[in-house]
C-alpha positions in Angstrom: 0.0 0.0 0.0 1.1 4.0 -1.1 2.4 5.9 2.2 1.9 9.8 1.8 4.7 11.5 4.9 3.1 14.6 6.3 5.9 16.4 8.1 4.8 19.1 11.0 7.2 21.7 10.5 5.3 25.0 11.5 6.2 25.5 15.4 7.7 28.7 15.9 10.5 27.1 19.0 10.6 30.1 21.2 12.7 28.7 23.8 15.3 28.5 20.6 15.8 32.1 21.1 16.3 32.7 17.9 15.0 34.2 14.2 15.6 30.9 12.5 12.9 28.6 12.3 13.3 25.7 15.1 13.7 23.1 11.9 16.3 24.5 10.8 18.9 24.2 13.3 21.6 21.9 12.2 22.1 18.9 13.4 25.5 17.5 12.1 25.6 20.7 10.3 22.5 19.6 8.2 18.9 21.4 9.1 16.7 19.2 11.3 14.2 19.2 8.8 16.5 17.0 6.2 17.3 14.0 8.4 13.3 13.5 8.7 13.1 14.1 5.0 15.8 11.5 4.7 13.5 9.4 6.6 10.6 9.9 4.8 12.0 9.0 1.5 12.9 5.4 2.4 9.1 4.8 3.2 7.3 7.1 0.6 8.1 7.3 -3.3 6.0 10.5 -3.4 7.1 14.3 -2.1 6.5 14.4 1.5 3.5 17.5 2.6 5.7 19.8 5.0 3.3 22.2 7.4 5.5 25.2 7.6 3.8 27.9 9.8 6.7 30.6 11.5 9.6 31.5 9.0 7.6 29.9 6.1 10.2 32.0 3.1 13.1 31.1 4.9 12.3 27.2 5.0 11.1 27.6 1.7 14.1 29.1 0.7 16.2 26.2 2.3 14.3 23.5 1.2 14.5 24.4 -2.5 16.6 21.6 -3.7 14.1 19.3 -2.8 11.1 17.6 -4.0 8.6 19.0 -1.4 5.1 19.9 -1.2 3.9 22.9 1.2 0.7 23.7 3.1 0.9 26.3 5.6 -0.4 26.6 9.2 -0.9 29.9 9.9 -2.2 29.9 13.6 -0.9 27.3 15.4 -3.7 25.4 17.0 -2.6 22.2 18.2 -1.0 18.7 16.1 -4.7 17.8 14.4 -4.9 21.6 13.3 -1.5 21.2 11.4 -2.9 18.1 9.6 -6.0 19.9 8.6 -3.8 22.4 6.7 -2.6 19.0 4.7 -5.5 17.2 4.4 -6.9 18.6 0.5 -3.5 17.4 -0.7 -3.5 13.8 1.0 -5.1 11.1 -1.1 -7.8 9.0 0.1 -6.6 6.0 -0.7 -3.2 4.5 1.1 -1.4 5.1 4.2 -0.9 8.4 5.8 2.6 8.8 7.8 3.0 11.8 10.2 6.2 13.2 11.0 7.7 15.8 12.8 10.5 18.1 11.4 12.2 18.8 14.9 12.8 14.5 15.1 15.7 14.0 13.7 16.7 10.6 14.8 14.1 8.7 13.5 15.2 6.2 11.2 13.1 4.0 8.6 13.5 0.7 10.1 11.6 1.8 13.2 8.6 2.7 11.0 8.4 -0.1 9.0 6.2 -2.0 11.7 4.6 1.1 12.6 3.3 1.1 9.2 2.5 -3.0 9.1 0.8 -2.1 12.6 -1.8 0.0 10.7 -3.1 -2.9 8.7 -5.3 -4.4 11.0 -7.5 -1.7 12.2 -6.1 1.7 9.9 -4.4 3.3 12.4 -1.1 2.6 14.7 1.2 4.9 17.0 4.7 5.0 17.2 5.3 4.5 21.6 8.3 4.4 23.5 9.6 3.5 27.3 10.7 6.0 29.0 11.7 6.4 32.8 11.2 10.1 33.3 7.9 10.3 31.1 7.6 14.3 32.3 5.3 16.1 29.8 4.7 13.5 27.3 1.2 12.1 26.3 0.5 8.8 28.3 -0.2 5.5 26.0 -3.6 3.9 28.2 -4.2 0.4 27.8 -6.7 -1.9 28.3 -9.1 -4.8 27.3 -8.1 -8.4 27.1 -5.5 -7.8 24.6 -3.9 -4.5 26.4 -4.8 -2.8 23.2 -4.4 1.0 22.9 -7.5 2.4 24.2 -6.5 6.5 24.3 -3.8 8.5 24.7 -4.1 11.4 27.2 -1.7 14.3 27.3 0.4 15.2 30.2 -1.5 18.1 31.3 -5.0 16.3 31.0 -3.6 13.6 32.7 -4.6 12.4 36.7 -2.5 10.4 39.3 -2.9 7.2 37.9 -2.4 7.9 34.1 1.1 10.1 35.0 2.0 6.6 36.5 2.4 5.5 33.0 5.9 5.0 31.9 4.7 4.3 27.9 4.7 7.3 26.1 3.4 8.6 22.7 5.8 9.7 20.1 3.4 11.9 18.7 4.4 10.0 15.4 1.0 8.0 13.9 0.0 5.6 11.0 -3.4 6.4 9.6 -5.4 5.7 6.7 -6.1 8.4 4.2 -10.0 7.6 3.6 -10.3 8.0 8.2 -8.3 10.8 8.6 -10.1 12.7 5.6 -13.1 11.5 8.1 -11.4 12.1 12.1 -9.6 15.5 11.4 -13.0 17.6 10.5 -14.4 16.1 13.5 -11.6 16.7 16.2 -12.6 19.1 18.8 -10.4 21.4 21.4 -11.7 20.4 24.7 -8.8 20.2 26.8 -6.0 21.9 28.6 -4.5 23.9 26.1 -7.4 24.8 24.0 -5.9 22.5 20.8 -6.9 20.1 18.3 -5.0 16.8 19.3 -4.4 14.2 16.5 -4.2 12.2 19.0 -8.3 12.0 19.3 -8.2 9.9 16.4 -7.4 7.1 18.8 -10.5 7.6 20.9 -12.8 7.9 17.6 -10.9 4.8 16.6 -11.6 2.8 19.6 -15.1 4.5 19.2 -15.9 2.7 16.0 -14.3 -0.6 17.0 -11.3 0.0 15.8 -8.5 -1.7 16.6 -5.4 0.3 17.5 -2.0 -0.8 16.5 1.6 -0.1 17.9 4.7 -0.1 17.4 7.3 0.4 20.5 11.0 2.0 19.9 13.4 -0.2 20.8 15.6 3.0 21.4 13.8 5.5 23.0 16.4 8.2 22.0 14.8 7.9 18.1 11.8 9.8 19.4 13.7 13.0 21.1 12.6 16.5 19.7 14.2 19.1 19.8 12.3 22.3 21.9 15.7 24.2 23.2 19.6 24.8 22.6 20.3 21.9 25.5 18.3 19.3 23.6 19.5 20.4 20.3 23.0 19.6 21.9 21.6 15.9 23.5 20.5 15.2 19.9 23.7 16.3 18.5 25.8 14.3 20.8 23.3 11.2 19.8 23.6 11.3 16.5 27.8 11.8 16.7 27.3 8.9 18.8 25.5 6.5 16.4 28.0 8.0 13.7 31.0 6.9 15.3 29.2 3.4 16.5 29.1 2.5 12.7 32.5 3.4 12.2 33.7 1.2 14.8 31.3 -2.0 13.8 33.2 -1.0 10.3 36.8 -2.0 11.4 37.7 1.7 12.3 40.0 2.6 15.5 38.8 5.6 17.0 40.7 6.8 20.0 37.7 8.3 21.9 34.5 7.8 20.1 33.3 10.9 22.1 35.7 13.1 20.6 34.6 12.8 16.6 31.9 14.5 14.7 31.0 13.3 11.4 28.9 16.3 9.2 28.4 13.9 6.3 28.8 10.8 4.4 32.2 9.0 5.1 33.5 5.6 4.2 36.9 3.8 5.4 38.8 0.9 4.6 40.8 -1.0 6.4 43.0 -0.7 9.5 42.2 3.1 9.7 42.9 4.7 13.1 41.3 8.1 13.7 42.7 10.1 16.6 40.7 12.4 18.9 38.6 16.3 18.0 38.9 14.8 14.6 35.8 16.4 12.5 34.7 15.0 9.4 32.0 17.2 6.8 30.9 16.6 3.3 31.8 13.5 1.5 35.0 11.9 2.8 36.4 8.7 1.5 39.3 7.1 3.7 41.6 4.3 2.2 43.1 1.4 4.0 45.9 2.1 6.5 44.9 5.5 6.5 45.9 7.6 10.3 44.5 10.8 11.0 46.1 12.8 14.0 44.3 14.9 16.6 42.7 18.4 15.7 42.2 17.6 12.3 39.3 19.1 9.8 38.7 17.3 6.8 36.3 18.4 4.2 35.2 16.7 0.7 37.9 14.8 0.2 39.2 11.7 -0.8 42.4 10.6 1.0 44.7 7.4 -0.4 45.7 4.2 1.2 48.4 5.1 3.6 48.1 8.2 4.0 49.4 10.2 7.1 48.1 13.3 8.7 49.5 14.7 11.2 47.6 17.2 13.9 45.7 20.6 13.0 45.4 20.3 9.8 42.2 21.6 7.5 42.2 19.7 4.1 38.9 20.8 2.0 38.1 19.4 -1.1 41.1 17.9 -1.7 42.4 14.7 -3.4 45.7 12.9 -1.3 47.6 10.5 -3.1 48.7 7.4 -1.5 51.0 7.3 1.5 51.3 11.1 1.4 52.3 13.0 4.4 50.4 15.8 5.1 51.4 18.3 8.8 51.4 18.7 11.6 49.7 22.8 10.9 49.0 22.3 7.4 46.5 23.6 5.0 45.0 22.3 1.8 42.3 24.1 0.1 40.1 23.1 -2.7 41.0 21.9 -6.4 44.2 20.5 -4.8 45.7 16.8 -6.1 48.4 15.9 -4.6 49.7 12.5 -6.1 51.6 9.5 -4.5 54.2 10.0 -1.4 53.8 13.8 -1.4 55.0 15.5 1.6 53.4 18.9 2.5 54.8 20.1 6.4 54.2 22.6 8.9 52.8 25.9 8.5 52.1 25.2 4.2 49.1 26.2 2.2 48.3 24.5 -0.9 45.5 26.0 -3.1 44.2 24.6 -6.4 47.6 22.8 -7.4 48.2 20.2 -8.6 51.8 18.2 -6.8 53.2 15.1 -8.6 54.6 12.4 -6.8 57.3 12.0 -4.5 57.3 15.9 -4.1 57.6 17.9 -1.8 56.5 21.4 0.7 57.6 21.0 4.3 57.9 24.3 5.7 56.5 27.7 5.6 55.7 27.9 1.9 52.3 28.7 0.0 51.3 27.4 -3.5 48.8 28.1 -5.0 47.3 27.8 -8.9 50.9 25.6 -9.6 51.2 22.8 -11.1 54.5 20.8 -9.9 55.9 17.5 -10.7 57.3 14.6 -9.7 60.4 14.9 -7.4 60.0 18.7 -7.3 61.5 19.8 -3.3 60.4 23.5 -2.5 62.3 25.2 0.0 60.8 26.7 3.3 59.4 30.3 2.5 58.8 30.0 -0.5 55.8 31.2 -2.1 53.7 31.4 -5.5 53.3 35.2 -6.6 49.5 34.2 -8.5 47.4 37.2 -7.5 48.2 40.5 -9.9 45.3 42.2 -7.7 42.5 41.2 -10.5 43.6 38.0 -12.0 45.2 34.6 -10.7 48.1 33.2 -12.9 49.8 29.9 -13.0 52.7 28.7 -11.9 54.8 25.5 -13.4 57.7 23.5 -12.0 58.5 20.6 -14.2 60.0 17.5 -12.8 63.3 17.3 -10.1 62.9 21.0 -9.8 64.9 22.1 -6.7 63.6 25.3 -4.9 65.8 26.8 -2.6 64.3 28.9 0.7 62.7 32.3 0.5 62.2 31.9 -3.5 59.4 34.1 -4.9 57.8 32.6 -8.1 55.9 35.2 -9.8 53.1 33.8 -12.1 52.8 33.4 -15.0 55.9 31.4 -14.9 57.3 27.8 -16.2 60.3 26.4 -14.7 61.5 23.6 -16.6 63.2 19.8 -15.6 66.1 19.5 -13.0 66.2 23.4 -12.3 67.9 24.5 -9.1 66.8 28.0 -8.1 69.0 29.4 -5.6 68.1 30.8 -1.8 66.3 34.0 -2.0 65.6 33.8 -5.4 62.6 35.8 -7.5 62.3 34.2 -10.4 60.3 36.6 -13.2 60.6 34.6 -16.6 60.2 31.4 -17.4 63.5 28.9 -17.2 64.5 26.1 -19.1 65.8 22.6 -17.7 69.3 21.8 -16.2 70.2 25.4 -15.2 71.1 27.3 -12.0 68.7 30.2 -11.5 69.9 32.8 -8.9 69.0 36.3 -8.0 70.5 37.7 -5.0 71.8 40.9 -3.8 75.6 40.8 -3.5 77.5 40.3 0.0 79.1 42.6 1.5 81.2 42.8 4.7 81.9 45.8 5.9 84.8 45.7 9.2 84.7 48.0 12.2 81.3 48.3 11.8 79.5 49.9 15.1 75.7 49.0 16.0 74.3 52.4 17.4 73.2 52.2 21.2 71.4 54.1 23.4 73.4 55.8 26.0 72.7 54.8 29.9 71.1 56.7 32.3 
């Protein structure tokens, strides 16, 4: 049977303290919002209905990659009110999957027998244990088969239904024909003046009905997120489940605690990642791979045997294999560096391309080179590519040797088994096997007095 996802998404989240609609916050640097539309399309082949209500342009604005469609909620009157504002564009016929866009650890597997709980009677709810159940609606029981008679929210709740430790998720399987026929008819009489969607259970159980259920195995999959502390829990939960695949994977992490993953990464074998490691974008890891402490790695796709060393930030980057990159190194986008390259401490790299074997250990920046195999570059020495409007090339051909403090002002071509002497600019292009040198002449000059101050 079809599953249409409806995706609550309009509540304002004032304890957020802030102008940016509560969906959006990032989790894993990715709005809220997109994990649950993750979600929803491993259940659902069709464009999930998100209810936007507070910050409607914005969402709309963030969301515009994907295949959504929109109904707004534009008084906030309770969880049966939102799916009212959904209802002319949710078919009659299939399943109807509600969601909430400030869930973001829901995964698909704990749906799937939420959904085959609907079956029976039309209509299931997503429950969880929990041992604080403090403002959640209560799951009562009852009846020979302890099936789900009502759920009753914390505030409408007496002594012995806040004794209940089984809580609702809020999250619901129902068909499309009874909700089209339940939401018209839910009323607010209660606490908080609302429209429950909840209600549906009681005209459920009113008509015979049997209620299905599905229970969370991990509770933790239910969380929302209402505030900065519990966007942190959710953060730290999601980290944690990150780094729990890694491990299952074959991958050494030093403190599992002390990684964050902002993205999709994949490893091979014997990989040992080392501690405030963060990982963003898409990040593919060879075998044998180490990655020291402090390290930001961005879009990039890193060789077998690669080392890098601590507090580094590679972005967008290809390493070759059994490279060397650090410790304080920097390799920005549109870089390729090629087999057993060695770039060091305090080195920037920027849209080059370094062939193999070569390499930039200390205090250097090159950037919109390209520089081939066997090429050393001496400490301070730097690529002159900026003419304050246009970028310009530089090229070192193979076994170039680049002696300290050289200045290589683009556009230039250096060709094979150049040395360039200490201190060198070099202006024009040079051809192979010469000695390139350009250096103020020495002089010593005896009896020479450095001035000083006179003592009081």
């Amino acid at each position: 049977m079809s599953v249409t996802v409806v995706v609550l998404a309009a509540g304002q989240g004032k304890r957020m303290n802030s102008d940016l609609p509560k969906v959006l916050h990032p989790v894993a640097a990715r709005p809220m919002i997109e994990h649950v539309l993750d979600t929803a399309a491993l259940v659902s082949d069709t464009p999930p209905i998100v209810v936007y209500g507070h910050g409607g342009e914005i969402l709309k604005a963030r969301l515009a990659h994907r295949d959504v469609r929109w109904a707004e909620q534009r008084e906030q009157l309770g969880t049966g009110h939102a799916v009212a504002q959904a209802l002319a564009q949710v078919p009659s016929q299939g399943d109807v999957l509600i969601l909430y866009g400030d869930v973001p650890l829901l995964t698909a597997s704990a749906l799937a027998p939420l959904v085959a709980a609907a079956e029976a009677g039309g209509i299931a709810v997503l429950t969880a244990h929990l041992a604080d159940a403090t403002g959640y609606g209560r799951i009562v029981r009852g009846g020979a088969d302890d099936a789900v008679l009502r759920i009753v929210e914390h505030k409408d709740a007496g002594p012995a239904e806040l004794d209940i430790h089984e809580i609702n998720t809020g999250i619901m399987v129902v068909q499309g024909a009874l909700l089209h026929r339940w939401i018209p008819a839910l009323g607010n009489d209660n606490a908080q003046g609302e429209y429950y969607l909840t209600d549906c259970i009681a005209m459920a159980v009113a008509e015979g009905r049997n209620v299905g259920s599905a229970t969370l195995a991990d509770a933790d999959e239910a969380l929302g997120v209402n505030n900065r502390r519990q966007l942190a829990e959710v953060e730290r939960l999601y980290q944690a489940r990150m780094a729990g695949r890694l491990l299952d994977a074959g991958v050494t992490l030093v403190d599992p605690a002390r990684l964050d993953i902002r993205g999709e990464v994949s490893c091979g074998r014997d990989v040992v990642i080392d501690v405030n490691v963060v990982l963003q974008g898409r990040v593919s890891i060879g075998d044998n791979v180490r990655i020291g402490p402090n390290n930001v790695i961005t879009d990039c796709e890193i060789g077998d045997g690669v080392e890098i060393l601590p507090n580094c930030v590679l972005e967008s980057a290809s390493i070759g294999p059994r490279s060397r990159i650090g410790p304080f190194s920097r390799v920005r986008p549109d870089s390729h560096l090629g087999a057993e390259v060695h770039i060091g401490n305090f080195v920037e790299i920027k849209k080059a391309d370094i062939g193999q074997a070569s390499k930039v250990n200390h205090l250097a920046y090159v950037g919109d080179a390209e520089i081939g195999e066997r090429v050393n570059v001496g400490a301070g020495t730097i690529t002159c590519n900026y003419d304050g409007a246009f970028k310009h090339k530089t090229v070192l051909e193979d076994d170039v040797f680049v002696g300290s403090d050289t200045q290589l002002v683009a556009p230039v071509r250096v060709g094979r088994n150049v040395t360039i002497g200490a201190g060198t600019t070099v202006t024009e292009d040079v051809e192979a096997d010469r000695l390139v040198i350009s250096r103020v002449r020495q002089k010593t000059i005896t009896g020479w007095q450095r001035p000083r101050k006179d003592k009081a």
